[in-house]
N, C-alpha and C positions, 0 to 999 in steps of 0.2 A: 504494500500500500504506500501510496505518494505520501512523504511529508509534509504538503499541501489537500488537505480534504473541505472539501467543498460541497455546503450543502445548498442545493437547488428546492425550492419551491413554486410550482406552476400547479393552477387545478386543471388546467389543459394536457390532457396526456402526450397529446403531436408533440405541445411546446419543451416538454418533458426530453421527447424523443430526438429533438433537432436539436436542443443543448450536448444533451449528449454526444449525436453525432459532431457537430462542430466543434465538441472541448477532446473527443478520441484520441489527439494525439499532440496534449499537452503535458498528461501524465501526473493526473489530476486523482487524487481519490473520492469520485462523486456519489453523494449521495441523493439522490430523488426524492420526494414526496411530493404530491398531488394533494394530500390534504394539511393546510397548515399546524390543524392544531395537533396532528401524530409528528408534526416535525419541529413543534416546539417541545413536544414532550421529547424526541430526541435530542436538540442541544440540551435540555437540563442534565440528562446522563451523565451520572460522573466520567463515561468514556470517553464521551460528545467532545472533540477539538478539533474547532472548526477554524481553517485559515483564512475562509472566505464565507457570505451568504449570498445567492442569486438569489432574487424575492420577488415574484409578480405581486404587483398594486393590486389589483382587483381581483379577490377571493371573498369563496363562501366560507361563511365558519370564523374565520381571521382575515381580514385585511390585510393586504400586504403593509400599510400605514401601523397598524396595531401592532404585527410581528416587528415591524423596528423597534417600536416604540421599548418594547419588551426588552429586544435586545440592548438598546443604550440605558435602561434602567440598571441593568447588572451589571455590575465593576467589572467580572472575571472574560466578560465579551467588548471591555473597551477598544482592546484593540484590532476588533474581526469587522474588515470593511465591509459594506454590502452595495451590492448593485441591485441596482430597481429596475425592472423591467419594463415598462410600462406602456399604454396607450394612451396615455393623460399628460400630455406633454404639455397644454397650456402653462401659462408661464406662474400663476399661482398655484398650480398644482405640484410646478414642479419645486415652487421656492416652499412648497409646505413638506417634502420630503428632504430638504436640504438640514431644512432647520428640526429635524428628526431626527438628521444623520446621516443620512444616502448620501454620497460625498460621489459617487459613481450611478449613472444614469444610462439606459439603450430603451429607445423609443423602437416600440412593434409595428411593422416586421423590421427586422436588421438582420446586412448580413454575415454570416460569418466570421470573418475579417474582424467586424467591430467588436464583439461579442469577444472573440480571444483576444485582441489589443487591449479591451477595457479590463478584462480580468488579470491580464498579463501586469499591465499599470496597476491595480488594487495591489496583487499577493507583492508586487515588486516594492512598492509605498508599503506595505506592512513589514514585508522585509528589512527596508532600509530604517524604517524608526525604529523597530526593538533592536537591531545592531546598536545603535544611536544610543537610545536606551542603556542598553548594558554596558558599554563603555563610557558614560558618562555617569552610573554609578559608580563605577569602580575608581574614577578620576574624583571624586566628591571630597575626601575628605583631605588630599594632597594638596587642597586650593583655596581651602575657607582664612588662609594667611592673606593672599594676594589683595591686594590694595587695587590697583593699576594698572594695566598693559595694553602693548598695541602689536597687533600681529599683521602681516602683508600675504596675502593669496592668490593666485592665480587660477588654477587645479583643482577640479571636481577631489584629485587625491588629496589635494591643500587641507579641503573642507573637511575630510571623511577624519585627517587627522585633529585640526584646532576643534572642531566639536566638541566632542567627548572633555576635552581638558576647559574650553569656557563654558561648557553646561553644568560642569563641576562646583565652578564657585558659585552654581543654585543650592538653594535647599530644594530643591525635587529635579535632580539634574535630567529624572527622564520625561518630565513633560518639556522640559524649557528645550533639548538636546534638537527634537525635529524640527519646530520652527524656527531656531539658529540652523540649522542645515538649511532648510528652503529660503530663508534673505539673505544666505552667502552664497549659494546656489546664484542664487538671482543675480545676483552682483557680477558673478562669472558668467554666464552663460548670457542674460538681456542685457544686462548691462557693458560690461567690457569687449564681451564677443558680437553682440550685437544682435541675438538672436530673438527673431520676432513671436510673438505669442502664437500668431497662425502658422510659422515656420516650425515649431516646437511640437504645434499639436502632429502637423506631417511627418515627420522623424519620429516622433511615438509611434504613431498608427506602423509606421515601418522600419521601426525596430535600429535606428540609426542615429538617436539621440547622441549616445555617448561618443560615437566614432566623430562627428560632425565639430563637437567640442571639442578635440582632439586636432580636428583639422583645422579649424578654425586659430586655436591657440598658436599653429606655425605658420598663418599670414602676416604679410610682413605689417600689416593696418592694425595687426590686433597685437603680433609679438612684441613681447616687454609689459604689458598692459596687469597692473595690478591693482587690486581693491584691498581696505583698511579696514581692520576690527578694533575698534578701541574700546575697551573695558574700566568700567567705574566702580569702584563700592562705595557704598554710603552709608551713614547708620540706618535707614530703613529701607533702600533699594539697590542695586546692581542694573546700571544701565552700559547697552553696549550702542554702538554709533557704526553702522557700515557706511562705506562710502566706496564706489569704482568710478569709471575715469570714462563711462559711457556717457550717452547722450541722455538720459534716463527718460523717463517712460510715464504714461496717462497710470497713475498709479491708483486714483481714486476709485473705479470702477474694481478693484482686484481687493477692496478692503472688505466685500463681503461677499456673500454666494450669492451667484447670479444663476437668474435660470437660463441664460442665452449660452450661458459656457457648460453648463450639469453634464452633457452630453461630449465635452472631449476628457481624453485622455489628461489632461493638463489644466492649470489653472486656479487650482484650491490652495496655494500655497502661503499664501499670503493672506489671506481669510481662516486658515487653521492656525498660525503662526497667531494671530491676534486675538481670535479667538480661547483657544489653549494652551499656550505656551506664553504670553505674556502679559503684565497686567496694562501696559501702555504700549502702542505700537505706532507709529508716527513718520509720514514721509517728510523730508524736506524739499522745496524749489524745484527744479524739473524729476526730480525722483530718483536720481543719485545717491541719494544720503538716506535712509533709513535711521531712527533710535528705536531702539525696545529695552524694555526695562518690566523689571523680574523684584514684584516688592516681597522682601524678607521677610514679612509676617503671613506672607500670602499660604 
């Protein structure tokens, strides 16, 4: 069985059958149900660990709304993303599953293609924040001296390393840990590289996000190009200040979930980072400079 198990719920047996066949050869350990409420009684299971949930909106018995709702109620499923299936794509329907939780969205029919991209992006996003997670616990108690500092990044590898050791001088280094990945991230990638929000989702859907960064990093427009982490303590907060050397970006639209993005791969990043990970979050002038700040009693 996959390391990644994934429980699907559809009361449509087709729609059952076409996941299936489309996730075949992900390597995925799926589980099915047609009726929500035999598949809520299965994640209670002390076995139940689920990496992932697909969830149709519209069932008998349970709402696909209600089984979120369920799932973000319990601590032990905060970190198990779910994608929404749905036919309800109006734009309030869709911001009433956002603000539930559904952070990943595929509007019926989709094809293929979408359906492994998006899941591919969820288990990859769950992956990368408990990495995050667990090496920013272990960095916690090395840091709680530090006063000060300023770090220089260039490299998604830059990132993956200063994480872990500035999520440290949090008191809860692993909620603070994702959303400093995704605004250094940002900094690297929109910002310094240049990379466009519609450019970003295209390379997701085809699997060439990381190589592009990569490529990008040795033009000669972009080589040399570095962004700043400057770190503050204070008696009741720890504030950090990124700053890169792009043209920065319409950053106001990315401060919360939108239903016009729910549907790509990409985009949540900066609305989770504000949302969860900090208690102030804050652009500066063309969108360059970012502050967040992490208050100590929080």
């Amino acid at each position: 069985m996959s390391e990644n198990r994934v429980l699907v719920v559809d009361d449509e047996a087709i729609n059952l059958m076409l996941i299936e066949d489309f996730l075949e050869q992900e390597s995925l350990g799926l589980e099915l149900f047609s009726d929500p409420l035999l598949a809520w009684q299965r994640m209670q299971e002390v076995d139940a660990s689920f990496s992932l949930v697909v969830l149709d909106r519209m069932m008998p018995g349970m709402d696909g709304m209600e089984f979120l709702r369920r799932i973000k109620r319990e601590a032990r499923f905060a970190d198990v993303p779910v994608i929404m299936q749905t036919a309800a794509s109006a734009p309030e329907q869709v911001r009433e599953g956002l603000e539930a939780g559904a952070y990943y969205y595929l509007t019926k029919p989709y094809a293929p293609e979408a359906l492994i991209s998006i899941v591919r992006a969820a288990l990859e996003d769950r992956r990368a924040r408990a990495a995050l997670r667990s090496q920013a616990a272990q960095q916690e108690e090395a840091q709680k001296r530090l006063l000060a500092a300023e770090y220089v990044f260039s490299t998604l590898e830059d990132v993956s390393c200063l994480v872990p050791v500035l999520a440290g001088l949090c008191p809860e280094p692993d909620r603070v840990a994702p959303g400093l990945s995704d605004l250094m991230v940002n900094a690297v990638e929109h910002g310094n590289l240049g990379i466009t929000y519609r450019e970003k989702s295209l390379l997701k859907w085809d699997g060439d996000w990381e190589a592009e960064i990569r490529r990008r990093l040795d033009l000669p427009q972009f080589k040399g190009r570095q962004a700043v982490i400057r770190i503050e303590r204070q008696a009741a907060s720890i504030s950090f200040r990124i700053e890169d050397q792009g043209d920065g970006f319409d950053w106001q639209k990315f401060l919360d979930f939108a239903p016009e993005r729910a549907f790509d791969p990409n985009g949540r990043g900066i609305a989770m980072a504000r949302l969860t990970s900090f208690s102030r979050l804050e652009y500066e002038g063309r969108g360059n400079i970012v502050s967040a700040t992490v208050g100590l009693a929080d």
